[in-house]
PDB file of N, CA, C and O in Angstrom:
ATOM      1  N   UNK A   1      -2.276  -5.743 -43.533  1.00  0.00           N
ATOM      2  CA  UNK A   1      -3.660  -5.357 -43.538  1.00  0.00           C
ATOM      3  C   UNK A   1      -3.744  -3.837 -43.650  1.00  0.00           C
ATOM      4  O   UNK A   1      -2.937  -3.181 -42.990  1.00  0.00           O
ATOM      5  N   UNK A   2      -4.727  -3.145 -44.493  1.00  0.00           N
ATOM      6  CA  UNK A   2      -4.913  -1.868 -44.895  1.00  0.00           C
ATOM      7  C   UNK A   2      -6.070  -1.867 -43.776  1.00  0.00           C
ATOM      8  O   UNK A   2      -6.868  -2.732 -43.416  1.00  0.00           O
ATOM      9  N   UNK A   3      -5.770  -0.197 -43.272  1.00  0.00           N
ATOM     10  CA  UNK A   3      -6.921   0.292 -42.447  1.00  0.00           C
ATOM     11  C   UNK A   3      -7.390   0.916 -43.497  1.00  0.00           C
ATOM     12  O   UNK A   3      -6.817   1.502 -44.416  1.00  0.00           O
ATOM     13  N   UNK A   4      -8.763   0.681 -43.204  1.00  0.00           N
ATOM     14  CA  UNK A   4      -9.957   2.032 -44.179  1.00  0.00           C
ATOM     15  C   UNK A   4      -9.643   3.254 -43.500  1.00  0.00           C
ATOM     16  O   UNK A   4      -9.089   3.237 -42.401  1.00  0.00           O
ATOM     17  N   UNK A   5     -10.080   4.698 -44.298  1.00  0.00           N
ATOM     18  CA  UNK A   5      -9.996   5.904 -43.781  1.00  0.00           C
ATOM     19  C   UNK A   5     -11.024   5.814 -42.549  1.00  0.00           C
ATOM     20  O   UNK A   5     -10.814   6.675 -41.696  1.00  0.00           O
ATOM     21  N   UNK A   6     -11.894   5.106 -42.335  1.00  0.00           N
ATOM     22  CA  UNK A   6     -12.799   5.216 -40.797  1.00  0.00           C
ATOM     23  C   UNK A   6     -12.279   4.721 -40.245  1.00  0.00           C
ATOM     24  O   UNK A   6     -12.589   5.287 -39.197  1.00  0.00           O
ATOM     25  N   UNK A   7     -11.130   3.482 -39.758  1.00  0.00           N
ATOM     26  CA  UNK A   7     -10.521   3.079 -38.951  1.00  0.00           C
ATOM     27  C   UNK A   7      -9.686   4.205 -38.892  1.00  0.00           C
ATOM     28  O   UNK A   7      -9.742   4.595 -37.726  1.00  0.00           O
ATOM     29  N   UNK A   8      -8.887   4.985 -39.589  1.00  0.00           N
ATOM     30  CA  UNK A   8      -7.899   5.889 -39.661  1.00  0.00           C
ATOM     31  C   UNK A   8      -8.569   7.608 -38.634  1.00  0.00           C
ATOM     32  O   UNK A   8      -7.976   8.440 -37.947  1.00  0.00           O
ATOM     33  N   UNK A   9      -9.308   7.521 -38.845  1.00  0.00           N
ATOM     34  CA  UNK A   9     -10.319   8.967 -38.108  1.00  0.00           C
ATOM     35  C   UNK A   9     -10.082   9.017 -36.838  1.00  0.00           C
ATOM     36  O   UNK A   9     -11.034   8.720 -36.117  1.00  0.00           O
ATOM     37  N   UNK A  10      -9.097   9.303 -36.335  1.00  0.00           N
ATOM     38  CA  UNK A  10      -9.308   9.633 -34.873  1.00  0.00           C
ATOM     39  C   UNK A  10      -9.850  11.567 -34.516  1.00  0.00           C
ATOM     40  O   UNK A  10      -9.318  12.677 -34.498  1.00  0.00           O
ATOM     41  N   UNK A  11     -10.446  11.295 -34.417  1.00  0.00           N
ATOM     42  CA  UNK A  11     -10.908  12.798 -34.308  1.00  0.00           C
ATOM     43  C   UNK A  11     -10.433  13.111 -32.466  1.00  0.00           C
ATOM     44  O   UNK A  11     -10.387  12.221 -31.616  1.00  0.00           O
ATOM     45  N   UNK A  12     -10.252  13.991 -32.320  1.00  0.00           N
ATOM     46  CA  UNK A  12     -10.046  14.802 -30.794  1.00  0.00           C
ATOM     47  C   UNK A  12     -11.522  14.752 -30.191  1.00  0.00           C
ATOM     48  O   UNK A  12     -12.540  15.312 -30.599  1.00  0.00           O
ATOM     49  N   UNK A  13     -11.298  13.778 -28.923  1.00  0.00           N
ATOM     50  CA  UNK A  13     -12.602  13.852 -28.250  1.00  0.00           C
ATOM     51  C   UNK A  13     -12.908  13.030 -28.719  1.00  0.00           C
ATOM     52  O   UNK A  13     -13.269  12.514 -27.661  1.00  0.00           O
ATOM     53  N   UNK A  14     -13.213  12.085 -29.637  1.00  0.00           N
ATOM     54  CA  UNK A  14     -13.982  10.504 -29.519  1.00  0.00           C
ATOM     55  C   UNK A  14     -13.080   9.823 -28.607  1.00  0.00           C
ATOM     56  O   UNK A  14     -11.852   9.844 -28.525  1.00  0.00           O
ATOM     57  N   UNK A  15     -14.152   9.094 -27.807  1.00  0.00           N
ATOM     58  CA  UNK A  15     -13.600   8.302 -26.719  1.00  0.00           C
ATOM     59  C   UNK A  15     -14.635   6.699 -27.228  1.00  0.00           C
ATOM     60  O   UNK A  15     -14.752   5.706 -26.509  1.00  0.00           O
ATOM     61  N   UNK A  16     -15.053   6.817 -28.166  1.00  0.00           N
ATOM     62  CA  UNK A  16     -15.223   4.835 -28.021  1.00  0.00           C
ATOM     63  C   UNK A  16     -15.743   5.379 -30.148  1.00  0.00           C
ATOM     64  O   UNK A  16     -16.361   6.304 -30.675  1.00  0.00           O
ATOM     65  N   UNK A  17     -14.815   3.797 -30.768  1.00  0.00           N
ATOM     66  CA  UNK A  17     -15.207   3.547 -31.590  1.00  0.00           C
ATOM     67  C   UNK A  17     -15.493   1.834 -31.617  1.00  0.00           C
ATOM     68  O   UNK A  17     -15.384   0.951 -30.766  1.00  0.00           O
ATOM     69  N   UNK A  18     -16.010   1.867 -33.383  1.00  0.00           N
ATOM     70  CA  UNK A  18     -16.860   0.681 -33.308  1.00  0.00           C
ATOM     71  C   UNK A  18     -16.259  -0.140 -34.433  1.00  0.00           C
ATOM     72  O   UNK A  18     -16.335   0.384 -35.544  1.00  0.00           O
ATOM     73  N   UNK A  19     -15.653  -1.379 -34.353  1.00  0.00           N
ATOM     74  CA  UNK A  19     -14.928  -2.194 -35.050  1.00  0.00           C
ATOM     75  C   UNK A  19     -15.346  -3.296 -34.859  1.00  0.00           C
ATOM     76  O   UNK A  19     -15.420  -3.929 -33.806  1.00  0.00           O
ATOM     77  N   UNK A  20     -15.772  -3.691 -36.353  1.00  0.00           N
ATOM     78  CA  UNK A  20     -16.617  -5.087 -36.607  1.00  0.00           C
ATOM     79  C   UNK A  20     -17.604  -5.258 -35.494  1.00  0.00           C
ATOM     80  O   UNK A  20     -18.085  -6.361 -35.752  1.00  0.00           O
ATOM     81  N   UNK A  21     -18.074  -4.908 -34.626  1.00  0.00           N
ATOM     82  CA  UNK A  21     -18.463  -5.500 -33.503  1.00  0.00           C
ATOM     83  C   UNK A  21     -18.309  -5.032 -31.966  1.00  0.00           C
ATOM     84  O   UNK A  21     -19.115  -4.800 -31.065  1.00  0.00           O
ATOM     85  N   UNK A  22     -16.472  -4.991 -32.116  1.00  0.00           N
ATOM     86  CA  UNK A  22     -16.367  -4.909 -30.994  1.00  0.00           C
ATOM     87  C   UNK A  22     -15.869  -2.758 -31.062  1.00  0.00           C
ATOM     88  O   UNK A  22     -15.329  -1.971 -31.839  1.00  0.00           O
ATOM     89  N   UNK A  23     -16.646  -2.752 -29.426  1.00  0.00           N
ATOM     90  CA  UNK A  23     -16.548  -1.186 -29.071  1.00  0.00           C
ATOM     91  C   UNK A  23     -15.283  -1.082 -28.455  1.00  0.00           C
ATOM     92  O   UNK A  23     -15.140  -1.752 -27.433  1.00  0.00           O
ATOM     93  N   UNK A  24     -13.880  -0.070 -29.025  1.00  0.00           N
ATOM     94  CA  UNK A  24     -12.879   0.251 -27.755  1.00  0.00           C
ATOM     95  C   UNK A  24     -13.117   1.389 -27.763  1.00  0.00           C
ATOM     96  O   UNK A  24     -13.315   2.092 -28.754  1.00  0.00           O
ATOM     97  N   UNK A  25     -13.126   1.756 -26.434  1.00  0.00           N
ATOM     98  CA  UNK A  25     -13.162   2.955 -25.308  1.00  0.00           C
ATOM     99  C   UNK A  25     -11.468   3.594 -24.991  1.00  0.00           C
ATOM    100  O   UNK A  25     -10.596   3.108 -24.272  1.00  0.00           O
ATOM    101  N   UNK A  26     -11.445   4.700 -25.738  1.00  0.00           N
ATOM    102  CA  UNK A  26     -10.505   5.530 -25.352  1.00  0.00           C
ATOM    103  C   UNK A  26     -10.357   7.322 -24.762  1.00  0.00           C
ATOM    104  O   UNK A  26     -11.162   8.213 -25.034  1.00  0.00           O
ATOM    105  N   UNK A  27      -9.350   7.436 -24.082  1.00  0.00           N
ATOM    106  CA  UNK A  27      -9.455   8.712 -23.712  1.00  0.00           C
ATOM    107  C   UNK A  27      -8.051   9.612 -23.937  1.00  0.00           C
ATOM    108  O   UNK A  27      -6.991   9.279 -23.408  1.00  0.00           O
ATOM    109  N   UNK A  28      -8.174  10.655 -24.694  1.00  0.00           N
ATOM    110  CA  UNK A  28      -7.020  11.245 -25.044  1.00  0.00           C
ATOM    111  C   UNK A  28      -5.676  11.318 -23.383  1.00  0.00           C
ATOM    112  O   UNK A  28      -5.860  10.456 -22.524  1.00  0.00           O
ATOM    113  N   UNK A  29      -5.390  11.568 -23.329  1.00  0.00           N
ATOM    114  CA  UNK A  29      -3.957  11.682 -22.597  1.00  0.00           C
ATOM    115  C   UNK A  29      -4.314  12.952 -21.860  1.00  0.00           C
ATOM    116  O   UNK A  29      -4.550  13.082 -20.659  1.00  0.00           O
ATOM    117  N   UNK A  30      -4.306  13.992 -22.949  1.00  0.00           N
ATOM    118  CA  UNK A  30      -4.831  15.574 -22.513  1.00  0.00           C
ATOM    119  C   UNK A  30      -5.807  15.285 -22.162  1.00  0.00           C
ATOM    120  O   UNK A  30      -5.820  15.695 -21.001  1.00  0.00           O
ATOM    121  N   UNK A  31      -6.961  14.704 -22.409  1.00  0.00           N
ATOM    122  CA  UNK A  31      -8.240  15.470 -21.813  1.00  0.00           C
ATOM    123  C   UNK A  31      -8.252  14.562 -20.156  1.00  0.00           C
ATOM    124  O   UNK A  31      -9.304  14.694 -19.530  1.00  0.00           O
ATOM    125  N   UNK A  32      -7.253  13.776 -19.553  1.00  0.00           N
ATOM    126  CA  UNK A  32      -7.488  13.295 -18.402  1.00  0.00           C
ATOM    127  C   UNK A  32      -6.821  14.147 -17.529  1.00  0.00           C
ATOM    128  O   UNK A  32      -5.989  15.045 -17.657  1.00  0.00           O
ATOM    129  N   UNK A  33      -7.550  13.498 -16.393  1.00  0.00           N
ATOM    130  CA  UNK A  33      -6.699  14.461 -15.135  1.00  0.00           C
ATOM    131  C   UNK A  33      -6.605  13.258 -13.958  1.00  0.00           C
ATOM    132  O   UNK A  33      -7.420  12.602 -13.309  1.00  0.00           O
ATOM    133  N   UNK A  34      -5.362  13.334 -14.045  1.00  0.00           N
ATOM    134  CA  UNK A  34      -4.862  11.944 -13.278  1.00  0.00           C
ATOM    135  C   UNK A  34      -4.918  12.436 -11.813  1.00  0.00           C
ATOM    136  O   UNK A  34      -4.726  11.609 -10.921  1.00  0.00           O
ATOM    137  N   UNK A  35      -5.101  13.377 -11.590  1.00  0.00           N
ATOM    138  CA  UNK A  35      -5.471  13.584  -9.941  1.00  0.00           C
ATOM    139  C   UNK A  35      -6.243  14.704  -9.643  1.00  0.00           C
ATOM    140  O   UNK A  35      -5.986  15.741  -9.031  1.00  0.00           O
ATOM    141  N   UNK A  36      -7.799  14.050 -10.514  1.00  0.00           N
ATOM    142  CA  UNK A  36      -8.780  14.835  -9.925  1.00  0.00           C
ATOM    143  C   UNK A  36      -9.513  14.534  -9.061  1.00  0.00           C
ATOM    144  O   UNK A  36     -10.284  13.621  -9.359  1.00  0.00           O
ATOM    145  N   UNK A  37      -9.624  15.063  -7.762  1.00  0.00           N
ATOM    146  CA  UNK A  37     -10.151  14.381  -6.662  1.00  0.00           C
ATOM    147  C   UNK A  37      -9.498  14.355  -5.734  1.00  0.00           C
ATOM    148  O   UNK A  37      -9.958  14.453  -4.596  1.00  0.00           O
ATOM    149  N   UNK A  38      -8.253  14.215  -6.011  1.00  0.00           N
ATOM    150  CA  UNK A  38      -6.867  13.451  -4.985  1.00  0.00           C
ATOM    151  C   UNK A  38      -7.292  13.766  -4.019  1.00  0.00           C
ATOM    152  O   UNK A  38      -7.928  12.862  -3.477  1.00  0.00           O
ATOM    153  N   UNK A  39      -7.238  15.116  -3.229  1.00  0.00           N
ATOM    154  CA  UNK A  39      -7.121  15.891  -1.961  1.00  0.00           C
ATOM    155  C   UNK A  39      -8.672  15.760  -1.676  1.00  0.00           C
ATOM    156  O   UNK A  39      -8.960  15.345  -0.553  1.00  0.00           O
ATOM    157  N   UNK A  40      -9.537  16.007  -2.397  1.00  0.00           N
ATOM    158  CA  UNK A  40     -10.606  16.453  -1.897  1.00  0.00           C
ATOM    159  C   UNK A  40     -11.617  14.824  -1.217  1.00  0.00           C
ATOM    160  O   UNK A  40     -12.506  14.844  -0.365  1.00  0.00           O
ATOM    161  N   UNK A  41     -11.158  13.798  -1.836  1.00  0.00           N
ATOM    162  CA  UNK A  41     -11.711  12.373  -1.603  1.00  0.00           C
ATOM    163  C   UNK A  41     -10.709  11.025  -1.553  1.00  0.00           C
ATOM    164  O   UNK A  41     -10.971   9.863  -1.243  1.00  0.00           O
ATOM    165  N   UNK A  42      -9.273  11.744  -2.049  1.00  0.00           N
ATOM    166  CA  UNK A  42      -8.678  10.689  -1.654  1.00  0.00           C
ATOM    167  C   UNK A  42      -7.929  10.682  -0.081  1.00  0.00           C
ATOM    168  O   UNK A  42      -7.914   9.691   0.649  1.00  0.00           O
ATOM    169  N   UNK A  43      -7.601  11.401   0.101  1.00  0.00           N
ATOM    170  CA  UNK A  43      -7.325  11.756   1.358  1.00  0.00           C
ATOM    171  C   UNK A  43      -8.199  11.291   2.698  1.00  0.00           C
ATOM    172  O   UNK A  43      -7.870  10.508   3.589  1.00  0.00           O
ATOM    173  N   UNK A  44      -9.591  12.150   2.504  1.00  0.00           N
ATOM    174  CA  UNK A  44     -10.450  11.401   3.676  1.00  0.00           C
ATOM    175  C   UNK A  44     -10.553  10.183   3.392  1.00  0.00           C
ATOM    176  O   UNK A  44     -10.298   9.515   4.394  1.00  0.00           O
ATOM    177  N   UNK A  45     -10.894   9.335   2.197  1.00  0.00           N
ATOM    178  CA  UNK A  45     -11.077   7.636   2.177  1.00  0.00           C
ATOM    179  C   UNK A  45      -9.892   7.450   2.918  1.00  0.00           C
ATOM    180  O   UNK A  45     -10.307   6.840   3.903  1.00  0.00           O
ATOM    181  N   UNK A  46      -8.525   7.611   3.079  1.00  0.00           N
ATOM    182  CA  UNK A  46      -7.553   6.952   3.089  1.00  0.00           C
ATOM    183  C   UNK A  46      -7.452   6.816   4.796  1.00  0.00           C
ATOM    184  O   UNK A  46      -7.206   5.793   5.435  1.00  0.00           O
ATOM    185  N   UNK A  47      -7.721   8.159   5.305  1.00  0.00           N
ATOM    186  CA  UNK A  47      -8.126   8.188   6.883  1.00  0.00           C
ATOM    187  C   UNK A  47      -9.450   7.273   7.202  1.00  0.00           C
ATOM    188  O   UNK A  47      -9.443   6.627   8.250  1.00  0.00           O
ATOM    189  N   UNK A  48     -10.249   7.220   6.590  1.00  0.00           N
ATOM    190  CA  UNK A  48     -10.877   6.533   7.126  1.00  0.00           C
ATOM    191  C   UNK A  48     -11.214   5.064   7.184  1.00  0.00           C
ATOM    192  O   UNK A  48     -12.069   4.486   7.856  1.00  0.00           O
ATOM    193  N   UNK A  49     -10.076   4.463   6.062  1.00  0.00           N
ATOM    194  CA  UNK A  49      -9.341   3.316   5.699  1.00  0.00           C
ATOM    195  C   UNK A  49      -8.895   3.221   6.973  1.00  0.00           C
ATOM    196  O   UNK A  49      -9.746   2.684   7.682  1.00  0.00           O
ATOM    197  N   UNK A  50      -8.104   3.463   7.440  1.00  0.00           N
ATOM    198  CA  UNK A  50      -6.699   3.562   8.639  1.00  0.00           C
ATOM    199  C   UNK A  50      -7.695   3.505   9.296  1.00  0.00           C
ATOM    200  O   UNK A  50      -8.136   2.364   9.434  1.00  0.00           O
ATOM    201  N   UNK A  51      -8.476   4.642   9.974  1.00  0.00           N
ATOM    202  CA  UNK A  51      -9.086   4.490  11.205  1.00  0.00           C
ATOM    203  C   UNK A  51     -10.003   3.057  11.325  1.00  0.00           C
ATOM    204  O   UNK A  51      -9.939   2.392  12.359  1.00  0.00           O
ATOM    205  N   UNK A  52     -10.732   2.699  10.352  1.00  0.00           N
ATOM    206  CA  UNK A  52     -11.177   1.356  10.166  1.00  0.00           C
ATOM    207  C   UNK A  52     -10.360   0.334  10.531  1.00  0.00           C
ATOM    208  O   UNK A  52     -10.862  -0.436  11.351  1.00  0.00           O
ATOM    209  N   UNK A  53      -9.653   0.179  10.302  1.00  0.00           N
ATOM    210  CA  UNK A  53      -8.317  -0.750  10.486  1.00  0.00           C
ATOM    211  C   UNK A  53      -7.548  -1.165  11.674  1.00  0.00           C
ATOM    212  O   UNK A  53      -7.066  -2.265  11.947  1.00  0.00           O
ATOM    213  N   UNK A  54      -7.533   0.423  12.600  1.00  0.00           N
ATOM    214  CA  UNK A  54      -6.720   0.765  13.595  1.00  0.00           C
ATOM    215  C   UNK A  54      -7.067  -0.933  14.692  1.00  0.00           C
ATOM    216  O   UNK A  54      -6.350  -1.918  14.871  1.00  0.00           O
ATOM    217  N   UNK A  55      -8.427  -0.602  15.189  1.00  0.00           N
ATOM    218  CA  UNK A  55      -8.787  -1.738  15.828  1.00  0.00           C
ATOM    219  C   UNK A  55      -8.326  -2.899  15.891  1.00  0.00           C
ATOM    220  O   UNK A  55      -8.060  -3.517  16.921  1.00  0.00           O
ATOM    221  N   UNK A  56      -8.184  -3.325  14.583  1.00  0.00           N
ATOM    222  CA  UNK A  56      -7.701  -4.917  14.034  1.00  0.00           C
ATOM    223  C   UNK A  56      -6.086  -4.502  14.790  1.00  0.00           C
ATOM    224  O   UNK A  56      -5.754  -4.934  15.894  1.00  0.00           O
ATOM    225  N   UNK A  57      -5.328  -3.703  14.039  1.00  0.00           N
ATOM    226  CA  UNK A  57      -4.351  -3.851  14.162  1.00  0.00           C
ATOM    227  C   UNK A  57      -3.330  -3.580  15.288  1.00  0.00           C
ATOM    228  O   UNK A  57      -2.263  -4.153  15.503  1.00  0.00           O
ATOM    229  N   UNK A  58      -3.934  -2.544  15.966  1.00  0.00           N
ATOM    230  CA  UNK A  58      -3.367  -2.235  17.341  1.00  0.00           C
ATOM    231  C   UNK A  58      -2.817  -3.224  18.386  1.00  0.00           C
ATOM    232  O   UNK A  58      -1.762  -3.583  18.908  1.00  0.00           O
ATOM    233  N   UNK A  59      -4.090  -3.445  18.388  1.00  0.00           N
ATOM    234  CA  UNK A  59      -3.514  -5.168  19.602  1.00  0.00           C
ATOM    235  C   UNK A  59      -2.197  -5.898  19.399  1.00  0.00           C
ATOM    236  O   UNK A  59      -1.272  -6.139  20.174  1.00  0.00           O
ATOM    237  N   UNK A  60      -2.386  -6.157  18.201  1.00  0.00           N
ATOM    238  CA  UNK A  60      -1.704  -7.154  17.416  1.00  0.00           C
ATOM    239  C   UNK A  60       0.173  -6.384  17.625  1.00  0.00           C
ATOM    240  O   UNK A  60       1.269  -6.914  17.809  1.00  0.00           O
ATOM    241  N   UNK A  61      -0.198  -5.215  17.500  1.00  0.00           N
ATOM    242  CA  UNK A  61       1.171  -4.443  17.474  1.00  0.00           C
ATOM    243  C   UNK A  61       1.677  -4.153  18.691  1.00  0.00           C
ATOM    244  O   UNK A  61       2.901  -4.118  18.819  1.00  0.00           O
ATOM    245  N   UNK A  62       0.937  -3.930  19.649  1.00  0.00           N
ATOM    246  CA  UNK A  62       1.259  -3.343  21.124  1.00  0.00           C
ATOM    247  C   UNK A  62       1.316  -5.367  21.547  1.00  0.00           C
ATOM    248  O   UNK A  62       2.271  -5.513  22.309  1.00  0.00           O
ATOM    249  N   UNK A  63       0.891  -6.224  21.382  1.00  0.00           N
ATOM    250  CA  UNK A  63       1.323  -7.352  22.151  1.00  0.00           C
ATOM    251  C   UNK A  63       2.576  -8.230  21.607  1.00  0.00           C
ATOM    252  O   UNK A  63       3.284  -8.995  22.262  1.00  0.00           O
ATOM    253  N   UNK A  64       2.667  -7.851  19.980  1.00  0.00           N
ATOM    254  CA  UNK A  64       4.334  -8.194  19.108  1.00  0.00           C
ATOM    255  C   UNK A  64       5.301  -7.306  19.899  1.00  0.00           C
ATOM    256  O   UNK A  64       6.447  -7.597  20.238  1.00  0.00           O
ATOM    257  N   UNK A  65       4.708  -6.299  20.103  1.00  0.00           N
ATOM    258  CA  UNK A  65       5.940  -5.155  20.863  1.00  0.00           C
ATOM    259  C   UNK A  65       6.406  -5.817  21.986  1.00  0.00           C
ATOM    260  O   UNK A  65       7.580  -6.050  22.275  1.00  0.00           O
ATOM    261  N   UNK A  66       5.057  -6.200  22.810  1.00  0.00           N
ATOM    262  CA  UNK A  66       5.190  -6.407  24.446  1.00  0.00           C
ATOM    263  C   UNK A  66       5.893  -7.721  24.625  1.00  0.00           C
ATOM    264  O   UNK A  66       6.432  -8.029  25.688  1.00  0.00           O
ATOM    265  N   UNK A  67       5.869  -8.799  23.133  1.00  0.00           N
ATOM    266  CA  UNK A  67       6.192 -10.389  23.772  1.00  0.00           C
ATOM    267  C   UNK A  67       7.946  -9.868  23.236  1.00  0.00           C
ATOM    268  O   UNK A  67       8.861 -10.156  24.007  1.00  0.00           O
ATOM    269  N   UNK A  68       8.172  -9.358  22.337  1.00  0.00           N
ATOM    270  CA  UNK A  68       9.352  -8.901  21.896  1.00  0.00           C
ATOM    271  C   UNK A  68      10.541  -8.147  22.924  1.00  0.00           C
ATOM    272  O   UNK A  68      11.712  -8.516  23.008  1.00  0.00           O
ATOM    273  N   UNK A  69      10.028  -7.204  23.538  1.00  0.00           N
ATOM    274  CA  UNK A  69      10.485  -6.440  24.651  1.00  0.00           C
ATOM    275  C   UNK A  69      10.729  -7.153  25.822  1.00  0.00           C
ATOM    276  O   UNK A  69      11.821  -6.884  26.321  1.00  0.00           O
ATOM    277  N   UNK A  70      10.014  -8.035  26.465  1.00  0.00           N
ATOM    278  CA  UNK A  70      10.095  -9.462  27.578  1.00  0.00           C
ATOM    279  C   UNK A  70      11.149 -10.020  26.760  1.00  0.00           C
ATOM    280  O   UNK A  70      12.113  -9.258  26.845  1.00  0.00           O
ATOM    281  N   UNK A  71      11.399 -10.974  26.027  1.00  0.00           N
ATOM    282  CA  UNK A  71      12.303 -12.092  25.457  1.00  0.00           C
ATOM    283  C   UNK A  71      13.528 -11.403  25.403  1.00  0.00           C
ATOM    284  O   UNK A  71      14.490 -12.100  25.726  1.00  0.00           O
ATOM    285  N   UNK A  72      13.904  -9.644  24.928  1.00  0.00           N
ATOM    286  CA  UNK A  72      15.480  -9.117  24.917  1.00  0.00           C
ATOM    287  C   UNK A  72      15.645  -8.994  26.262  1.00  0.00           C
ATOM    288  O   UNK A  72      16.828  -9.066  26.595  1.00  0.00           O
ATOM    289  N   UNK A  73      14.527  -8.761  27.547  1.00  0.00           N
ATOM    290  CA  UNK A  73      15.236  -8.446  28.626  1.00  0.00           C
ATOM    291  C   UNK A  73      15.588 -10.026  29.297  1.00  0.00           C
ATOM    292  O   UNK A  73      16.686 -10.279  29.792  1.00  0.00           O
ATOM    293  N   UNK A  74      14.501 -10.987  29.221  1.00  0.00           N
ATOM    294  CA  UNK A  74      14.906 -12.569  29.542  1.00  0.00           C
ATOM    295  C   UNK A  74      16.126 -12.625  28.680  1.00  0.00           C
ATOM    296  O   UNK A  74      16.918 -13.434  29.164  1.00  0.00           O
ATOM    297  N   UNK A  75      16.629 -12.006  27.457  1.00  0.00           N
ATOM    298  CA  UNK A  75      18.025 -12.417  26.677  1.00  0.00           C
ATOM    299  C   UNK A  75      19.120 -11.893  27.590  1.00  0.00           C
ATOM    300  O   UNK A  75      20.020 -12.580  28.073  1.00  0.00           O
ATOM    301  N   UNK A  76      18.982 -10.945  27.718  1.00  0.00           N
ATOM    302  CA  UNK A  76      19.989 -10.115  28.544  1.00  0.00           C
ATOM    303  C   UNK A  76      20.038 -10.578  29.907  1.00  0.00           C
ATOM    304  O   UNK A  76      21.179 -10.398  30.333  1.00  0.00           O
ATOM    305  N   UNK A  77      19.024 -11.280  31.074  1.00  0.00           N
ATOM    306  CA  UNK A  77      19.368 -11.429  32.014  1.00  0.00           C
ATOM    307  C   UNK A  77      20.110 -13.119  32.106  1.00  0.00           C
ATOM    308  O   UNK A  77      20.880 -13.513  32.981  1.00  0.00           O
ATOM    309  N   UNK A  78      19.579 -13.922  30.887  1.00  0.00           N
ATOM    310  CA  UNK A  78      20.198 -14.902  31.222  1.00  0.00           C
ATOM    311  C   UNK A  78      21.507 -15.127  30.437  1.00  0.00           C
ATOM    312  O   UNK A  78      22.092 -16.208  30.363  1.00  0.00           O
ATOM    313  N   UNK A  79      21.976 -13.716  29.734  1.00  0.00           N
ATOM    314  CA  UNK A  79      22.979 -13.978  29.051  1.00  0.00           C
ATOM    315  C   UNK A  79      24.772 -13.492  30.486  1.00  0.00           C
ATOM    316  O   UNK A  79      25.921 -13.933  30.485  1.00  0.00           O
ATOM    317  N   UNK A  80      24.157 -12.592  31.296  1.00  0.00           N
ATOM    318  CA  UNK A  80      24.568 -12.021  32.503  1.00  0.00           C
ATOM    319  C   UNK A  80      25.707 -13.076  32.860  1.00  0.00           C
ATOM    320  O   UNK A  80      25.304 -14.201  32.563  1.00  0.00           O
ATOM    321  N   UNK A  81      26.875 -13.095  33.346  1.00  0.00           N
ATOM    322  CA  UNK A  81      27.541 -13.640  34.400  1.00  0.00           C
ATOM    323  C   UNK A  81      26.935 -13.938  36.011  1.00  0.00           C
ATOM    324  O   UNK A  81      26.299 -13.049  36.578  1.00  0.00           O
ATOM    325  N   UNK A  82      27.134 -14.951  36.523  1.00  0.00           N
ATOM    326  CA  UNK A  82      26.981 -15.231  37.853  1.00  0.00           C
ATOM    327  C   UNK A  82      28.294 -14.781  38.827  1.00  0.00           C
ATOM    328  O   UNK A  82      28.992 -15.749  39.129  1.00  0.00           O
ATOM    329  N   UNK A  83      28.736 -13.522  39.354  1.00  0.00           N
ATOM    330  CA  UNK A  83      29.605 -13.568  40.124  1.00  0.00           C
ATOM    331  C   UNK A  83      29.987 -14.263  40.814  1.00  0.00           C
ATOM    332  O   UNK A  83      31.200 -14.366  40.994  1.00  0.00           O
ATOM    333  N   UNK A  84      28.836 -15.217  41.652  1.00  0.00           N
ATOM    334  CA  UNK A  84      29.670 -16.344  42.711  1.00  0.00           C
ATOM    335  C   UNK A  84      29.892 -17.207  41.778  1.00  0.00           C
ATOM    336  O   UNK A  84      30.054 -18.238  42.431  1.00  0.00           O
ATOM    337  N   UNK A  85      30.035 -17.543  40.442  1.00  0.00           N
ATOM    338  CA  UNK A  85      31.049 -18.587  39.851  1.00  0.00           C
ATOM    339  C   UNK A  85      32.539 -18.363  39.532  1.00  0.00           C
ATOM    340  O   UNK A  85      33.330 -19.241  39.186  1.00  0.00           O
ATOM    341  N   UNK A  86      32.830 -16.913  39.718  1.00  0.00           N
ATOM    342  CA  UNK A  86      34.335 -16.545  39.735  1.00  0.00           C
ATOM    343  C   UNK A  86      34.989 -15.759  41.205  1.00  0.00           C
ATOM    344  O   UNK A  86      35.806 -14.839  41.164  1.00  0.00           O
ATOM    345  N   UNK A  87      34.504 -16.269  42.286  1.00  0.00           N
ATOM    346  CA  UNK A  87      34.946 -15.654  43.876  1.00  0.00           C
ATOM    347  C   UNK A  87      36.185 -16.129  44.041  1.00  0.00           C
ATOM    348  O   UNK A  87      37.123 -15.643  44.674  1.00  0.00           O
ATOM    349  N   UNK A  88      36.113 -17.139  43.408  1.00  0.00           N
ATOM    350  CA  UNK A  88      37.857 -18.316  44.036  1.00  0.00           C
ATOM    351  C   UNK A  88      39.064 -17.993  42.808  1.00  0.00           C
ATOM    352  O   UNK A  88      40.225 -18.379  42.946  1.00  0.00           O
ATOM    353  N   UNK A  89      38.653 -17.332  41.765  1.00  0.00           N
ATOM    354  CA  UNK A  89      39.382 -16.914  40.427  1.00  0.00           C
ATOM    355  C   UNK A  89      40.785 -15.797  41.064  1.00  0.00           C
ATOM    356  O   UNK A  89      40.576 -14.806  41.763  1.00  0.00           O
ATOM    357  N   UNK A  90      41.855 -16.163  40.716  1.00  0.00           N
ATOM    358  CA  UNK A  90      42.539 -15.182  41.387  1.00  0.00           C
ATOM    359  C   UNK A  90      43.162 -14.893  39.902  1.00  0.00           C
ATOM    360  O   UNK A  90      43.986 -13.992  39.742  1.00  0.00           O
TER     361      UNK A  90
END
């Protein structure tokens, strides 16, 4: 299939052409800025993501901690020797 010279026209700075019908939307490479904003709005959303969140998740972490921390010390005490089962051991 032959492109016509208007399919062929990319001029610098058109960002949407029109084919048969359908519109594609493009944006040069150069003219974007992949982290505009970053610091100035991505940052606070992201804190205030987290702080939103904290609630849900806290509990959940401090009582996985707390049932976790009980079960190694129940591991450890019933893993222990009984001294009066070796008194008569010579």
């Amino acid at each position: 299939m032959r492109l016509t010279p208007a399919l062929l026209d990319e001029a610098f700075g058109s960002i949407s052409k029109r084919v048969r019908g359908i519109v594609i939307y493009k944006l040069s490479p150069y003219e974007q800025r992949a982290f505009a904003g970053y610091i100035k709005h991505g940052v606070p959303n992201t804190v205030r993501r987290v702080a939103e969140s904290l609630p849900y998740l806290l509990p959940m972490v401090f009582g996985t901690y707390f049932i976790y921390s009980e079960a190694e010390k129940e591991h450890k005490r019933l893993m222990r020797k009984n001294p009066a089962d070796y008194e008569n051991d010579v």
